[in-house]
C-alpha positions in Angstrom: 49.9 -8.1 33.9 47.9 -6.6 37.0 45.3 -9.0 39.0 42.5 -6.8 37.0 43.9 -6.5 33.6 44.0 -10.4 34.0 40.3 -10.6 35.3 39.1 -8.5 32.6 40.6 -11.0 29.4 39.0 -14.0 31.5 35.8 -12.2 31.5 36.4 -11.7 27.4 37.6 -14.7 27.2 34.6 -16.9 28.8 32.4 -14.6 27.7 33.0 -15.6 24.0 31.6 -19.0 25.0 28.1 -18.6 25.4 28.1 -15.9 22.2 29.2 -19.0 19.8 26.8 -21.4 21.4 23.7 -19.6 21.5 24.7 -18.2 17.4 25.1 -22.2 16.6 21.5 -23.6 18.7 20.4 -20.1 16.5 21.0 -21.1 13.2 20.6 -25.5 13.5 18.2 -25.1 16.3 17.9 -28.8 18.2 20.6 -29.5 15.7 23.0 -27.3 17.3 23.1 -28.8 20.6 25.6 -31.3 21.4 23.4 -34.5 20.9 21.0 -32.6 19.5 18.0 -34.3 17.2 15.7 -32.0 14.8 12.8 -34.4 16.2 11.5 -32.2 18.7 8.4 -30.2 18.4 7.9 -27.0 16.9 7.4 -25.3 19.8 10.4 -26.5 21.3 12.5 -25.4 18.6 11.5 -22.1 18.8 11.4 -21.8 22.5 15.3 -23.1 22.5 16.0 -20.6 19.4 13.9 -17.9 21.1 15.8 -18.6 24.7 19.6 -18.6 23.1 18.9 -14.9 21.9 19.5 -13.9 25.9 22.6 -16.5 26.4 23.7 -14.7 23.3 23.4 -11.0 25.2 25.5 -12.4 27.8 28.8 -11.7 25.7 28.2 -8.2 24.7 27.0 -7.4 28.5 30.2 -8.3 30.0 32.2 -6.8 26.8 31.0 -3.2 27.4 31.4 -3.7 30.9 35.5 -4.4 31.4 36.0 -1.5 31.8 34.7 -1.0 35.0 34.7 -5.0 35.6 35.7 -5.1 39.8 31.9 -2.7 40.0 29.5 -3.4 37.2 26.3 -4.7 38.6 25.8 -5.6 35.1 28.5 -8.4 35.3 27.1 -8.9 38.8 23.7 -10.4 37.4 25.4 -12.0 34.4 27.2 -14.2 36.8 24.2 -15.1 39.2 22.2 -15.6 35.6 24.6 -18.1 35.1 25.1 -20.0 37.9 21.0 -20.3 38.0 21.1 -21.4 34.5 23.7 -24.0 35.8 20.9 -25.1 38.5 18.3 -25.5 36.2 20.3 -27.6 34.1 21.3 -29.5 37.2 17.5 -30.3 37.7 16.9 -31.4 34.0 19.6 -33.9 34.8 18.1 -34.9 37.9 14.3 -35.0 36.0 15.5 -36.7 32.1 18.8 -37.7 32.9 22.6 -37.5 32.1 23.2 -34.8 28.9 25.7 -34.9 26.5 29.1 -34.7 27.8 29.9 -30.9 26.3 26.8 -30.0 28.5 28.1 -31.4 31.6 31.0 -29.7 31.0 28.7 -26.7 30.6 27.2 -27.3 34.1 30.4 -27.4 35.6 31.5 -24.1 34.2 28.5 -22.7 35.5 28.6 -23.4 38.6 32.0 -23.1 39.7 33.3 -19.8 37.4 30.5 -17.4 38.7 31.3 -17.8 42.4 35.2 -17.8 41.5 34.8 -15.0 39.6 32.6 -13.1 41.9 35.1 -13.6 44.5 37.8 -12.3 42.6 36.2 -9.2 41.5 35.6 -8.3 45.0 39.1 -8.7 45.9 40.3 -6.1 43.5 37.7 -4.1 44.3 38.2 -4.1 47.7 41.9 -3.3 47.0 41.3 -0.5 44.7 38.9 1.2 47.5 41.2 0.7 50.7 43.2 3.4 51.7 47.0 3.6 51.0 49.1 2.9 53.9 50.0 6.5 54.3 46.1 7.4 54.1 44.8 5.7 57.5 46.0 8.0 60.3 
């Protein structure tokens, strides 16, 4: 399996992730977060519903985009979306405290898989630009 082919099913792959979060905190709301509590205010119930509609666009932006994955300024802002969303998170732990273990894990991801990936879709894109050996005289 080529470098590309396997960037494009880690992509699909990770990409599934936020889809089935943001359809759970959908459908329970609070409820659906891990440690979740349905005693939140109204407004913040449908702020977090209203909010998960966009982590839910993340999967279908990256799917339509494997195709031309190494180049897709879609997937570009995808990642940076997420590695921001990872920051804020960081500073709603640093403001209210340690979350649920599943959301740490969370932060993690998004903070270290964006850069990683961003740095491997440049590599293949570099190598599918450069010149064949033959090519550079």
């Amino acid at each position: 399996m080529s470098n590309r082919r396997r960037l494009q099913w880690t992509l699909a792959v990770l990409a599934a992730i936020p889809v089935a979060s943001a359809s759970r905190e959908i459908v329970l709301g609070p409820q659906g977060v891990p440690g979740g509590s349905p005693n939140v205010p109204p407004t913040v119930d449908s702020a977090l519903r209203y909010a998960n509609v966009f982590k839910l666009a993340v999967g279908p932006v990256v799917w339509s985009q494997l195709g031309r994955v190494e180049r897709s300024a879609a997937v570009t802002s995808v990642l940076a979306s997420l590695f921001v969303g990872g920051l804020a998170r960081l500073r709603s732990w640093q403001q209210r405290g340690r979350p649920h273990p599943v959301t740490v894990g969370a932060v993690v991801l998004e903070l270290a898989a964006p850069p990683l990936l961003v740095i491997w879709r440049r590599r293949i894109h570099v190598r599918s630009t450069a010149p064949a050996i033959g090519e550079l005289s």
